[in-house]
N, C-alpha and C positions, 0 to 999 in steps of 0.2 A: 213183729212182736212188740208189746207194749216195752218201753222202758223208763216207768217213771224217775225223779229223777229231782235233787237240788242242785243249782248251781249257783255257784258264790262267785262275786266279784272281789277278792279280795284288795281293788286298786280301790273298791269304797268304802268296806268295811272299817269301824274303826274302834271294835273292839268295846262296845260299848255294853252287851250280854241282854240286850235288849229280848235276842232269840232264844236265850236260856230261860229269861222270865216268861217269858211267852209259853216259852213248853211248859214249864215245870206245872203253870196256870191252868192249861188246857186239858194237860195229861194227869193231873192229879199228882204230879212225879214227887214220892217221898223225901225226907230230911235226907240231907246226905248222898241221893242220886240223881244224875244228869242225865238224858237222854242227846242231849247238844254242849259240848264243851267251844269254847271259844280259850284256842293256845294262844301266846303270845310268843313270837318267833322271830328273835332278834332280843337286843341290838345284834346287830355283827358291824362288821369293820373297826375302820380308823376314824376319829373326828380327823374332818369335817365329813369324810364320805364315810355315813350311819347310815344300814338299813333295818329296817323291823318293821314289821307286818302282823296282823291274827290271822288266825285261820281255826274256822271254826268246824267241828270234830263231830259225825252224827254218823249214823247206820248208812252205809256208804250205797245202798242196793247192789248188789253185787251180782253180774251175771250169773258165777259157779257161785253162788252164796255156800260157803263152808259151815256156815252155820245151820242149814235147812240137812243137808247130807249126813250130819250126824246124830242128827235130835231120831232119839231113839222109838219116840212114842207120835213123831207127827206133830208135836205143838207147835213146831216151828218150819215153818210154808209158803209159800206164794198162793195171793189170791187169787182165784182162778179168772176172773175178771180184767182185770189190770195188773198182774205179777206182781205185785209190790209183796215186798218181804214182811212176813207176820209171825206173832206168836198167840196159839191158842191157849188162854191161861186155862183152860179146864183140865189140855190134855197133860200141862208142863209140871213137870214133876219135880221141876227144881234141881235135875242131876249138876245142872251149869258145865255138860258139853260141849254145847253149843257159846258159852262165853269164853272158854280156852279155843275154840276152833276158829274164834272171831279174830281177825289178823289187825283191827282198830282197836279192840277194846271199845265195843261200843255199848255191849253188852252190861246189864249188872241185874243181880239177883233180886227184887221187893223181898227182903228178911220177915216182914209180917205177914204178908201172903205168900211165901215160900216160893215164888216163882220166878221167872229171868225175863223183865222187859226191856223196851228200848224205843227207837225213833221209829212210827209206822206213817211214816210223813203226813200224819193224822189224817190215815185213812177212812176215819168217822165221819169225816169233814170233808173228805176230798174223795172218795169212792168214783161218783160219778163223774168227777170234775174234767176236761176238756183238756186244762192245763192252758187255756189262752184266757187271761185274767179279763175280767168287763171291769175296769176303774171305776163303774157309774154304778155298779151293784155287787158290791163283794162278799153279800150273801147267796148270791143265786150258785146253785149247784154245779150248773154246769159250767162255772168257772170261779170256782171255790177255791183258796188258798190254805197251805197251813199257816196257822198264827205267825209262827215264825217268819216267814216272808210276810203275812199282813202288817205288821209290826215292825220291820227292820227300819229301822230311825234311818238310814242312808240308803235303802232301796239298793240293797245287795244283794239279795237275795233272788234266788225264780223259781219256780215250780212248773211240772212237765213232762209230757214225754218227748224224751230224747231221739224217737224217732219219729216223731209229728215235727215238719219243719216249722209248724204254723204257729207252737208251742212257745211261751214265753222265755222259756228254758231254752230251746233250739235257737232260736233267736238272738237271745244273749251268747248262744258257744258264737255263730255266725257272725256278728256284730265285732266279735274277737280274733275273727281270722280263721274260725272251724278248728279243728281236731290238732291239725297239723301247725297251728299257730304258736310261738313260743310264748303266748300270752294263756296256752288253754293247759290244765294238768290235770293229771291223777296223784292218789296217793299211791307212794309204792306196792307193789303188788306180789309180794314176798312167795304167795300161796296161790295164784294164777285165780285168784278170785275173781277177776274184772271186775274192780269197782265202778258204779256208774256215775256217780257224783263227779261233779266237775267244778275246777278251780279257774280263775282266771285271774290271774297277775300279770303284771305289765313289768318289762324287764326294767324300766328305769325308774319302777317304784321299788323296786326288789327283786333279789336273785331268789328261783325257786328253790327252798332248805325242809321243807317241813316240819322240820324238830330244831 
């Protein structure tokens, strides 16, 4: 099964929201909401041993997406093509079930079109996409990026399916030691959601904290 997919380096990230302007650009995304948050997380400790890190915050794809389970009218879906999680603004009636059911908070309502968007790893753009990026042509479709990864000033970023090893995404979990690596995370998982988005921190940049 497809499992598209971001994954962040946060040993490169550095916090710079480079990926927030990029959505906000691509997605039309209104005054006031975010489709991508980038937290800052830290300091902690004592000087001289400081840790702090970002970590940057989007619709996480989630296996059990609790968000698709409760939308009462269908707006909210997996494409049948490549599962990526969507929302059909025609069908979405704005109850914002699905942004309580959401265990990120990735979710927010457009107030002026009364409906509930979010991060569709700009499946506009990336429909067809391969998910193995060609550096020499980063318009061609079959290896289309979202802005956000085209964009990341530190190249933290990857796009992918998670279950293509061939994947820029897989590649980078692997390069890290795979699943089982203490360098590879999820976000907690409160609601048995499987989130698929993947984190990679290096323990001697930082202890894994989230919040």
């Amino acid at each position: 099964m497809t499992k598209r997919a971001l994954v962040v380096d946060l040993d490169r990230c550095s916090g710079c929201d480079s990926c927030i302007v990029a959505c906000k650009f691509e997605n039309n995304v209104s005054l006031g909401n975010y489709w991508c948050r980038v937290l800052a997380i830290g300091p902690h400790g004592e000087y001289p041993d400081i840790e702090m890190y970002w970590l940057p915050v989007h619709c996480q794809q989630c296996e059990n997406s609790p968000c698709v389970g409760v939308c009462p009218t269908g707006a909210s879906y997996r494409d049948p093509d490549n599962n990526v999680v969507l929302i059909n603004k025609d069908k979405c009636i704005g109850c914002e079930y699905c942004v309580y059911a959401c265990p990120y908070g990735v979710r927010q309502k457009n107030e002026e079109e009364g409906v509930v968007e979010k991060c569709t790893l700009c499946n506009h753009i990336t429909a067809k996409s391969d998910g193995n990026e060609n550096p020499d042509d980063t318009n061609d479709p079959d290896h289309a990026v979202p802005p956000c990864v085209h964009n990341c000033s530190c190249g933290a970023r990857y796009f992918g399916d998670l279950d293509d090893p061939n994947s820029m995404a897989s590649k980078a979990v692997q390069e890290a030691g795979g699943y089982d690596s203490d360098k590879v995370h999820h976000l907690s998982d409160p609601s048995d959601a499987k989130p698929a988005t993947v984190y990679i921190l290096s323990p001697e940049i930082a202890s894994w904290k989230e919040l």
